[in-house]
N, CA, C and O atoms as a GROMACS GRO file, in nm:
protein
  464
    1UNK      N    1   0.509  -0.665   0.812
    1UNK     CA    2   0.522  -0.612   0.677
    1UNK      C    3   0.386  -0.610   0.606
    1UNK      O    4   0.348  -0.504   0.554
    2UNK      N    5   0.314  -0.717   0.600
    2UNK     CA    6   0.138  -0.720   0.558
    2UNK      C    7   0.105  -0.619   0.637
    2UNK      O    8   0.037  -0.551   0.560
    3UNK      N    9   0.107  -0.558   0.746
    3UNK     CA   10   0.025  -0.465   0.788
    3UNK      C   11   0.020  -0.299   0.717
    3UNK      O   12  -0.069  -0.221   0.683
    4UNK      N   13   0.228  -0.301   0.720
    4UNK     CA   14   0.233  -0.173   0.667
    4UNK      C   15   0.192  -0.130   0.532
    4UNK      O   16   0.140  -0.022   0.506
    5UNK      N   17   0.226  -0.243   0.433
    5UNK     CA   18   0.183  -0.259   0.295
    5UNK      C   19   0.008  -0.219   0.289
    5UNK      O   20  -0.043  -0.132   0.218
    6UNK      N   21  -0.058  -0.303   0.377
    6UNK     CA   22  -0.206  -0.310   0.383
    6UNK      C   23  -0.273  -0.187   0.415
    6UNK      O   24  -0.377  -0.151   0.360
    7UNK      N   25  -0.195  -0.105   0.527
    7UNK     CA   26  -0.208   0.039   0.512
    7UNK      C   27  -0.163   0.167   0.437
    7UNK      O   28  -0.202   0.282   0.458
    8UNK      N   29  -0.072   0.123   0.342
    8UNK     CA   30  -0.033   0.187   0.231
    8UNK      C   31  -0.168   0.189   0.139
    8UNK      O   32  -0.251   0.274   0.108
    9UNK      N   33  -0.150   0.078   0.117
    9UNK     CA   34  -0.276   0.041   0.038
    9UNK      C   35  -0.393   0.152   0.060
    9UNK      O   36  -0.427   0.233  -0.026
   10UNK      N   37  -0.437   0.143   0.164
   10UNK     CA   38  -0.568   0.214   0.254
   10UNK      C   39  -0.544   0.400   0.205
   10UNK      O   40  -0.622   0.495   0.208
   11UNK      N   41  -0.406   0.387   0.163
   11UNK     CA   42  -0.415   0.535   0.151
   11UNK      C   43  -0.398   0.598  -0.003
   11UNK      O   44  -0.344   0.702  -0.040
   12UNK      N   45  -0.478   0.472  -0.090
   12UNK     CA   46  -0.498   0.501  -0.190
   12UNK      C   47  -0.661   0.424  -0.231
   12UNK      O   48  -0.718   0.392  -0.335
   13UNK      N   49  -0.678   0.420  -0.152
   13UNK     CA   50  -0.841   0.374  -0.152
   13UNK      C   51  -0.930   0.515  -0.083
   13UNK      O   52  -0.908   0.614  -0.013
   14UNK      N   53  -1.060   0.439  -0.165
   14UNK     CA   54  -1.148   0.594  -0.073
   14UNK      C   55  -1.186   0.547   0.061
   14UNK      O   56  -1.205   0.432   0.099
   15UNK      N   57  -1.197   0.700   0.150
   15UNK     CA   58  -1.204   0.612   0.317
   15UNK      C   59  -1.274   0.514   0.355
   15UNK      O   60  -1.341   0.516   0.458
   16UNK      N   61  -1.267   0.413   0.274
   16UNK     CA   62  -1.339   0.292   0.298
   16UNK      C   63  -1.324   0.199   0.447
   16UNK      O   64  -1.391   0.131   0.524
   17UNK      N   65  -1.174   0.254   0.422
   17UNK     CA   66  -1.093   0.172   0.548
   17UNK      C   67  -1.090   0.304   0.696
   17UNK      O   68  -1.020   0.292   0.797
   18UNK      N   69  -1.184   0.418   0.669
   18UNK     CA   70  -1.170   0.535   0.805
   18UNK      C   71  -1.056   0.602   0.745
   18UNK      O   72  -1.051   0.721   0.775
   19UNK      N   73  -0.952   0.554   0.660
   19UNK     CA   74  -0.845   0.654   0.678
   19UNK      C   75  -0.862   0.747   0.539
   19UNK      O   76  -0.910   0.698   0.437
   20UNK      N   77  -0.816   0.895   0.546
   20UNK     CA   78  -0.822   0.971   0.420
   20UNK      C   79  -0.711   0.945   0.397
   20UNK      O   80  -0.612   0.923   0.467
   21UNK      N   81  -0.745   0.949   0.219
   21UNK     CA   82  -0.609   0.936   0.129
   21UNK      C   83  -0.534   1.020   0.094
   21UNK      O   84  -0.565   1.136   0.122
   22UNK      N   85  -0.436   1.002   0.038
   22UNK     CA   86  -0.322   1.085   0.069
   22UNK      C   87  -0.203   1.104   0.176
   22UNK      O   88  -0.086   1.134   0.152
   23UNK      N   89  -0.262   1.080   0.293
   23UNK     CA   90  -0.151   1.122   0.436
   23UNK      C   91  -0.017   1.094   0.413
   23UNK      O   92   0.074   1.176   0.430
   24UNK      N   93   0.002   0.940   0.361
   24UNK     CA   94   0.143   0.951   0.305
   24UNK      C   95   0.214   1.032   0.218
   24UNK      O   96   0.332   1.065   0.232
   25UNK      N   97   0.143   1.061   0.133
   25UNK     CA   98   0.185   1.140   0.005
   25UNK      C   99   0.253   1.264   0.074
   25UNK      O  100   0.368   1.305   0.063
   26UNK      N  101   0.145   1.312   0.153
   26UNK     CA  102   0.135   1.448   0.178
   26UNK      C  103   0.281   1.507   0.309
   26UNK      O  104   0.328   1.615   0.346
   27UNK      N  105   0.303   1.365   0.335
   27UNK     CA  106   0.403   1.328   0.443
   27UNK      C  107   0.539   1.298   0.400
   27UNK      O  108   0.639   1.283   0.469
   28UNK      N  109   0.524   1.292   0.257
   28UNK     CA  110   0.692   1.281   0.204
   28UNK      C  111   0.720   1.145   0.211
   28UNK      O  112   0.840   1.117   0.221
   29UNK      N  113   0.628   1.038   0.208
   29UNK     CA  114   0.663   0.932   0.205
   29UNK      C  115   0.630   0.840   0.077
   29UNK      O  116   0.513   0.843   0.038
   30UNK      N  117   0.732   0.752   0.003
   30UNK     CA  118   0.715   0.678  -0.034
   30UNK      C  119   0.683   0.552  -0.030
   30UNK      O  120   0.773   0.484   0.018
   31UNK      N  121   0.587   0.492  -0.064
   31UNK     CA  122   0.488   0.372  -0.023
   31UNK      C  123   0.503   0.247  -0.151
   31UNK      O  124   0.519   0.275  -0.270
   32UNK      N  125   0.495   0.130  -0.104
   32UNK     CA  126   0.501   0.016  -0.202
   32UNK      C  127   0.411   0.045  -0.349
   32UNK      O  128   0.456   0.036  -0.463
   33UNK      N  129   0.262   0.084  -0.308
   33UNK     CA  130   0.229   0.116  -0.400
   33UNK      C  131   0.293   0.162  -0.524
   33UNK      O  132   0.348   0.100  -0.615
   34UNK      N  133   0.267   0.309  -0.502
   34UNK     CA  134   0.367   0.433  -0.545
   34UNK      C  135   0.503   0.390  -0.602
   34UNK      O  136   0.506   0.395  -0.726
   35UNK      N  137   0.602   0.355  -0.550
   35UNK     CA  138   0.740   0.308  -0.582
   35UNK      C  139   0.693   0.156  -0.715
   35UNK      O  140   0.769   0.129  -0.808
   36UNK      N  141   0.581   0.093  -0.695
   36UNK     CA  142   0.550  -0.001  -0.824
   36UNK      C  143   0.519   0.080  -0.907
   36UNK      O  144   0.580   0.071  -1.013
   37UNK      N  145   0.448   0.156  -0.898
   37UNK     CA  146   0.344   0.223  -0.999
   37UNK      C  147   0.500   0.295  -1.080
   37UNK      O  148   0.537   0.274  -1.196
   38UNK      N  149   0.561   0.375  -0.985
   38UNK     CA  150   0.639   0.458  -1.081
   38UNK      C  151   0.754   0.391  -1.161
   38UNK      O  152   0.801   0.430  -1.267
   39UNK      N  153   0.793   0.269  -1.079
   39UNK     CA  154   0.856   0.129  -1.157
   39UNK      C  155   0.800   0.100  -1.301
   39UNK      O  156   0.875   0.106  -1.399
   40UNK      N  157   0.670   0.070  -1.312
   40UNK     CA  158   0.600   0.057  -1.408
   40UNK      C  159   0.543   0.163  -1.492
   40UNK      O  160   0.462   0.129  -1.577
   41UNK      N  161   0.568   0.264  -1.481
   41UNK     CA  162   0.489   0.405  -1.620
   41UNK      C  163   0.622   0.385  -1.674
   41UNK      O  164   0.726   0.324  -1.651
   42UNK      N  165   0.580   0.449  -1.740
   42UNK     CA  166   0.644   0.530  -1.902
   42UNK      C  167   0.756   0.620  -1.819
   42UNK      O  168   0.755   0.654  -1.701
   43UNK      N  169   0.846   0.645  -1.917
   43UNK     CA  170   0.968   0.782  -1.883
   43UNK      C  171   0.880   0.857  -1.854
   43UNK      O  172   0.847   0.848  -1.736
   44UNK      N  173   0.804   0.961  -1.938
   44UNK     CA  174   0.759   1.099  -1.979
   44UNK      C  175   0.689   1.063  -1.804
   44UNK      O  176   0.749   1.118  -1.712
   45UNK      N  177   0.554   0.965  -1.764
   45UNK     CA  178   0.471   0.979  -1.660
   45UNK      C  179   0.558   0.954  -1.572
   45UNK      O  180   0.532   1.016  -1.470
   46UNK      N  181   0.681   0.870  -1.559
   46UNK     CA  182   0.768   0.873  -1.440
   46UNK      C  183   0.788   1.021  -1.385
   46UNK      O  184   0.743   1.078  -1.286
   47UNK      N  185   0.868   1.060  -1.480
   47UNK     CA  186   0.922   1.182  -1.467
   47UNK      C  187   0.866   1.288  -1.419
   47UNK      O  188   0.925   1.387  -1.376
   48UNK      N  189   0.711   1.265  -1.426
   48UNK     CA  190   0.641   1.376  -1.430
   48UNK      C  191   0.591   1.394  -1.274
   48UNK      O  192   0.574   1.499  -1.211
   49UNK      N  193   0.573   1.243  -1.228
   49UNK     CA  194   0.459   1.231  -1.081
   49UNK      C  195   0.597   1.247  -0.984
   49UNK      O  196   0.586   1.283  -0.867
   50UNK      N  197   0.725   1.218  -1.044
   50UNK     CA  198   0.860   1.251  -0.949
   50UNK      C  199   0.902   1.370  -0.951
   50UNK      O  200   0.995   1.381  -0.871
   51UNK      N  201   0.872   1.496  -1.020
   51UNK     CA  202   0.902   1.598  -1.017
   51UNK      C  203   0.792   1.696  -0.949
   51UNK      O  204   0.811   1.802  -0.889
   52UNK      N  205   0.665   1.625  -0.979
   52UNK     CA  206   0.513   1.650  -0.843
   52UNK      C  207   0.596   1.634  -0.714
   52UNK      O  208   0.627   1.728  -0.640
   53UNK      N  209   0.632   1.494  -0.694
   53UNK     CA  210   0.675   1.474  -0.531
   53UNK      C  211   0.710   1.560  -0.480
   53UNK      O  212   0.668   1.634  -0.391
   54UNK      N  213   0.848   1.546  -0.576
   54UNK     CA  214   0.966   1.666  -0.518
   54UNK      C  215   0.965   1.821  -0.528
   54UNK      O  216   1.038   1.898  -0.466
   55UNK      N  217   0.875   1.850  -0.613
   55UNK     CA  218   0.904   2.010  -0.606
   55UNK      C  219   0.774   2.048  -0.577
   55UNK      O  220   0.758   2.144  -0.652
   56UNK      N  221   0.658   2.030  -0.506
   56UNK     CA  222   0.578   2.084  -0.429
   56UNK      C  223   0.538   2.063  -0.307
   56UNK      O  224   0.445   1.987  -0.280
   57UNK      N  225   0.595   2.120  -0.235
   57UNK     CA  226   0.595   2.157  -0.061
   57UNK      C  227   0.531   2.220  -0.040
   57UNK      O  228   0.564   2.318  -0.106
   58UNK      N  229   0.411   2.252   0.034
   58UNK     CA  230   0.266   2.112   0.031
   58UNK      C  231   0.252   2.095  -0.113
   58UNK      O  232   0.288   2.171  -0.202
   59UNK      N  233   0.191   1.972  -0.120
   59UNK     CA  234   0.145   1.964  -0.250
   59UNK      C  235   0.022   1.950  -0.296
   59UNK      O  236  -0.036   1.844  -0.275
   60UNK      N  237  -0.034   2.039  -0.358
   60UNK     CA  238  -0.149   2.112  -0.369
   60UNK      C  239  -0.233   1.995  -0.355
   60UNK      O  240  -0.183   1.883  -0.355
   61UNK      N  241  -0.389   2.019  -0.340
   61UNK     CA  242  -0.480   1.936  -0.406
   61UNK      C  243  -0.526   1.858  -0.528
   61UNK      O  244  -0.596   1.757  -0.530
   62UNK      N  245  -0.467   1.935  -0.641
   62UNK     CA  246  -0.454   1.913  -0.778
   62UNK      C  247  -0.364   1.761  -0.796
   62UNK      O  248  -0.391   1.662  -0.864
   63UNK      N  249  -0.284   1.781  -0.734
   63UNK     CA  250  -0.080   1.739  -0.710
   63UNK      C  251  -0.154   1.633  -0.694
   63UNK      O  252  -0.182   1.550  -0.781
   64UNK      N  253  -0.199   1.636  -0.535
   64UNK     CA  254  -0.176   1.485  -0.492
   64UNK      C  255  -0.329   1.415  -0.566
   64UNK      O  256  -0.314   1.297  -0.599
   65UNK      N  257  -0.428   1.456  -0.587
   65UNK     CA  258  -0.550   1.393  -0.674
   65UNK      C  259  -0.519   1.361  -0.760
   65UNK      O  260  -0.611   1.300  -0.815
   66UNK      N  261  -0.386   1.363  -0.848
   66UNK     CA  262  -0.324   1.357  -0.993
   66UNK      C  263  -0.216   1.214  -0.945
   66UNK      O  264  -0.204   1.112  -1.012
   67UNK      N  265  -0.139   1.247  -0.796
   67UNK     CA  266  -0.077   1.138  -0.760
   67UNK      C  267  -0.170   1.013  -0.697
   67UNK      O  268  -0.116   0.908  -0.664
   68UNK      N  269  -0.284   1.029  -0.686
   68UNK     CA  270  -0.403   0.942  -0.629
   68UNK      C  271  -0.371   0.854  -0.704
   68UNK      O  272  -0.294   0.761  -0.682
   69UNK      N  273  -0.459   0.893  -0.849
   69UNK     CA  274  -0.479   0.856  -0.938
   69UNK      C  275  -0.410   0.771  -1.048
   69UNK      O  276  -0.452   0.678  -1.117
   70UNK      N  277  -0.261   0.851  -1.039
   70UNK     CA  278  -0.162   0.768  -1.085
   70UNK      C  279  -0.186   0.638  -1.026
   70UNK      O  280  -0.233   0.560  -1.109
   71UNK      N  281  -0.169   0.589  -0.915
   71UNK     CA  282  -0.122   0.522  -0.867
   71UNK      C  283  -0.239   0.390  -0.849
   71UNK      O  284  -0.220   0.268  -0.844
   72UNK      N  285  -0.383   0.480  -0.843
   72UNK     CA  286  -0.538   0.364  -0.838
   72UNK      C  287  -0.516   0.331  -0.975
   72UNK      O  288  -0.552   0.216  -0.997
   73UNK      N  289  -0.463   0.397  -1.088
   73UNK     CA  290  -0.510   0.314  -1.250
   73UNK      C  291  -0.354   0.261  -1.261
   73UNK      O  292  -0.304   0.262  -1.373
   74UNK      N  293  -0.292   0.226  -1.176
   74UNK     CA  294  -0.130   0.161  -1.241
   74UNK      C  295  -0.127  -0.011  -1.166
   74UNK      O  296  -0.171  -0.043  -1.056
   75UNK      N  297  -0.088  -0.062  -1.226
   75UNK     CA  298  -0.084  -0.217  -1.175
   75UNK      C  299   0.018  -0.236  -1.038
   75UNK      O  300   0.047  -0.344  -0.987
   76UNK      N  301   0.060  -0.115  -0.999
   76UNK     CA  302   0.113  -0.106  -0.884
   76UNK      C  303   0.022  -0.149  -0.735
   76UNK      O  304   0.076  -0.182  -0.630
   77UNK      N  305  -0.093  -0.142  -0.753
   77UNK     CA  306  -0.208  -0.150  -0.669
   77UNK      C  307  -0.194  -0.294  -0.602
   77UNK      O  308  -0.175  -0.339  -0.489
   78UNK      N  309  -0.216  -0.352  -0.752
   78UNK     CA  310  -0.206  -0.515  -0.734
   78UNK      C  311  -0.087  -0.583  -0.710
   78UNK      O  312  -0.091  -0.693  -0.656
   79UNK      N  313   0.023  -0.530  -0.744
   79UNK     CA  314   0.130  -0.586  -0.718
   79UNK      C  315   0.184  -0.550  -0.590
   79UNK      O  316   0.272  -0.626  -0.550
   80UNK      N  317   0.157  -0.466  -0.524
   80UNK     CA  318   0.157  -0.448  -0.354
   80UNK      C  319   0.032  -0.523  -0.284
   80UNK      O  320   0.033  -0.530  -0.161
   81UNK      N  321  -0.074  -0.578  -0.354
   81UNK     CA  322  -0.165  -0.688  -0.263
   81UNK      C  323  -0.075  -0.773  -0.256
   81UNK      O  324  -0.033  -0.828  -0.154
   82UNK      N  325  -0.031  -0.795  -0.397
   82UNK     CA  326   0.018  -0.957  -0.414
   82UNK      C  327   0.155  -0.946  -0.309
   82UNK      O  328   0.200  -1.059  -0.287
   83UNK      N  329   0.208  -0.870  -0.260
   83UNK     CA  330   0.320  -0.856  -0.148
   83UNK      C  331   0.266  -0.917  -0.067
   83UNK      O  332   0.312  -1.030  -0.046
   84UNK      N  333   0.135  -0.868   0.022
   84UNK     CA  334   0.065  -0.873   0.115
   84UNK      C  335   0.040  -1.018   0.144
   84UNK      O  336   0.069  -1.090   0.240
   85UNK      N  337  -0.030  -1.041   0.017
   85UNK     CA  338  -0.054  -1.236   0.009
   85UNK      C  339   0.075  -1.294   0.059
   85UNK      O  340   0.081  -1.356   0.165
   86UNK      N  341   0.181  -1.272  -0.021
   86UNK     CA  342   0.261  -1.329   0.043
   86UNK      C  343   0.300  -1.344   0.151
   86UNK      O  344   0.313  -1.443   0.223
   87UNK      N  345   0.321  -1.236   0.163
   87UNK     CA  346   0.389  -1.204   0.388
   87UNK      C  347   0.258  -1.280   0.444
   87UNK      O  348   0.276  -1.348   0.545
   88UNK      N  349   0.138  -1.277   0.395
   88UNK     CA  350   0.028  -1.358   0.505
   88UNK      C  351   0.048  -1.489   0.477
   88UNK      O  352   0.072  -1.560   0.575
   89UNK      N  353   0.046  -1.543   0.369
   89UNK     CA  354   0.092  -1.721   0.343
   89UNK      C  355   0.238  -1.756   0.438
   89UNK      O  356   0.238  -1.853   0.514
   90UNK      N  357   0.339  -1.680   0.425
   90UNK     CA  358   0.467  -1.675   0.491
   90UNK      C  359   0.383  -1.688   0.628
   90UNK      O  360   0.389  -1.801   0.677
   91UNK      N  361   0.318  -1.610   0.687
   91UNK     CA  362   0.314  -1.597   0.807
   91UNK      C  363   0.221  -1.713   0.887
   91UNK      O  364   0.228  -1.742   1.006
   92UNK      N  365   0.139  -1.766   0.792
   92UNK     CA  366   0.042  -1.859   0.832
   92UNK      C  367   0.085  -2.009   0.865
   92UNK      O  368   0.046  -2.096   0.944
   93UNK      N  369   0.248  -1.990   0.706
   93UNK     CA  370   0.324  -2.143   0.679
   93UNK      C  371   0.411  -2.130   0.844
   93UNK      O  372   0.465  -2.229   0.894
   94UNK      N  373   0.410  -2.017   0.898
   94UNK     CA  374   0.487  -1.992   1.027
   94UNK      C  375   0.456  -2.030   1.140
   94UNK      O  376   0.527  -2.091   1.221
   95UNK      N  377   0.285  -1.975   1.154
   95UNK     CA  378   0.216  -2.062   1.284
   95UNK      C  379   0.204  -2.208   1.291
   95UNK      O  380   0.129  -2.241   1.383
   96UNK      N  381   0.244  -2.293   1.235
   96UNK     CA  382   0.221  -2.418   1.224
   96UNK      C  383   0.318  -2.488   1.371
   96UNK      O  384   0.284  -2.591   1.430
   97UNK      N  385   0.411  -2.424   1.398
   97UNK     CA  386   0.499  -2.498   1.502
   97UNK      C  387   0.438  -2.460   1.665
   97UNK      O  388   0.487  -2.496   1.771
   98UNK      N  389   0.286  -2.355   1.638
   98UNK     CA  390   0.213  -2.294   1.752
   98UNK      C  391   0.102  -2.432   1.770
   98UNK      O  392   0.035  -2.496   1.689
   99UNK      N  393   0.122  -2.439   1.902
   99UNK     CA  394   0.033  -2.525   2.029
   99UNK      C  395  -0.104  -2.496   1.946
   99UNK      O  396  -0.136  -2.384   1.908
  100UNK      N  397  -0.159  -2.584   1.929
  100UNK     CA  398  -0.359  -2.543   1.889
  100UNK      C  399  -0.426  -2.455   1.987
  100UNK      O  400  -0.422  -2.494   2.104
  101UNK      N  401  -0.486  -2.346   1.962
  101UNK     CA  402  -0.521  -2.255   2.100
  101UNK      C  403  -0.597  -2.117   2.070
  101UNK      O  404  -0.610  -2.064   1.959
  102UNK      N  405  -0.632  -2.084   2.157
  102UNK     CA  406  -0.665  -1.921   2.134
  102UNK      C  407  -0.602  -1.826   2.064
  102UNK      O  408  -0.642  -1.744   1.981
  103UNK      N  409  -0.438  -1.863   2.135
  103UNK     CA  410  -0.377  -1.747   2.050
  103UNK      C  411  -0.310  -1.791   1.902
  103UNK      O  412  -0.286  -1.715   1.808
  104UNK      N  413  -0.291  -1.920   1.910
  104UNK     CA  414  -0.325  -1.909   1.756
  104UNK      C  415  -0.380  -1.881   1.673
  104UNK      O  416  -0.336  -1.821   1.575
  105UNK      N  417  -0.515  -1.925   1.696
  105UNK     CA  418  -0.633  -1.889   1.653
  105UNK      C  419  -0.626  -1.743   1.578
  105UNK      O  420  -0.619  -1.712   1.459
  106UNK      N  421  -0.634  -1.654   1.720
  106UNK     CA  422  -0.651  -1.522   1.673
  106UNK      C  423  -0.508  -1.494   1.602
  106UNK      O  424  -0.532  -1.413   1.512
  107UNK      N  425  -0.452  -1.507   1.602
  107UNK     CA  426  -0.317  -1.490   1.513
  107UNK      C  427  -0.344  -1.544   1.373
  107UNK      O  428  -0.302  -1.482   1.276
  108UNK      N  429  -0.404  -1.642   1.362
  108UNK     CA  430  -0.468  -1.701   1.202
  108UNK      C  431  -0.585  -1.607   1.168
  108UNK      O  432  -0.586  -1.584   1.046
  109UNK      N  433  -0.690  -1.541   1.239
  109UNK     CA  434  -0.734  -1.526   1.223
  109UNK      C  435  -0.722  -1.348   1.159
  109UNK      O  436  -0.783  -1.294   1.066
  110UNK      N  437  -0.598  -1.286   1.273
  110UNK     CA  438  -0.578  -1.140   1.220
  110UNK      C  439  -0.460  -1.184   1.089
  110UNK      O  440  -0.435  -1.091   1.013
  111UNK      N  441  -0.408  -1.283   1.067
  111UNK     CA  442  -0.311  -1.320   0.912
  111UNK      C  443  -0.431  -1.307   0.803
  111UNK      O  444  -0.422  -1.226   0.711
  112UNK      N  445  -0.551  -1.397   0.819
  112UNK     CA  446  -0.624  -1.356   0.724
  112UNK      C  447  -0.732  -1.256   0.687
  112UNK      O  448  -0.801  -1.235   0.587
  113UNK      N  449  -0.716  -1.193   0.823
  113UNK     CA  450  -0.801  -1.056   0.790
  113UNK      C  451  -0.687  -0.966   0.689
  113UNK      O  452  -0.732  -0.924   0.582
  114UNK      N  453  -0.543  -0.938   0.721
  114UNK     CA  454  -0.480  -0.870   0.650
  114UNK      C  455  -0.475  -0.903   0.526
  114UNK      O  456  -0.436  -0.814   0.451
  115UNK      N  457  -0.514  -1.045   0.460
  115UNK     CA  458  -0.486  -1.075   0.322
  115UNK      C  459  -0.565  -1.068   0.255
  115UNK      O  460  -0.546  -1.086   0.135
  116UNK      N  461  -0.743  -1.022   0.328
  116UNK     CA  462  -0.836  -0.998   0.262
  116UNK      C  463  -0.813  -0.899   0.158
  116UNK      O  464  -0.905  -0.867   0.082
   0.00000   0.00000   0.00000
């Protein structure tokens, strides 16, 4: 779950992470982000970035730079890290019953790369 969230994420960041933004959007998918962000606006901006989704097949350049954006200035951003934190603390309080070892190791080690 940290992973998929963490790549949601990635697709509202600039290709910092290799991936271009948008792909989800553009794919008809709704993402943690996105689903906070629109949790959190106003009626009028709800209404508005849900009627973008749905009624433009493709959705232009304008569309989705407008749905970027929504979504980088809405506290939705942070409140899908703070998911992330969690599932990695969950997952870390998890390895504890793992043998001391390599593959723990790297298992602690890819938990806290995702929570970066």
């Amino acid at each position: 779950m940290a992973f998929q969230i963490r790549d949601d994420l990635n697709d509202y960041r600039a290709a910092e992470e290799g991936k271009p933004t948008g792909m989800d959007i553009r794919e008809g998918k709704l993402t943690l982000p996105l689903i906070y962000a629109l949790q959190q606006a106003d009626a009028p901006t709800r209404q508005s970035i849900q009627t973008m989704i749905a009624s433009s097949k493709p959705l232009s350049p304008e569309a989705l730079q407008t749905i970027i954006r929504f979504v980088q200035r809405s506290p939705g951003m942070d409140d899908a890290q703070r998911q992330v934190q969690q599932y990695c603390q969950a997952a870390l309080q998890g390895l504890h019953v793992l043998q001391e070892g390599p593959y723990k190791a790297a298992l602690q080690a890819l938990v806290q790369w995702l929570a970066r």
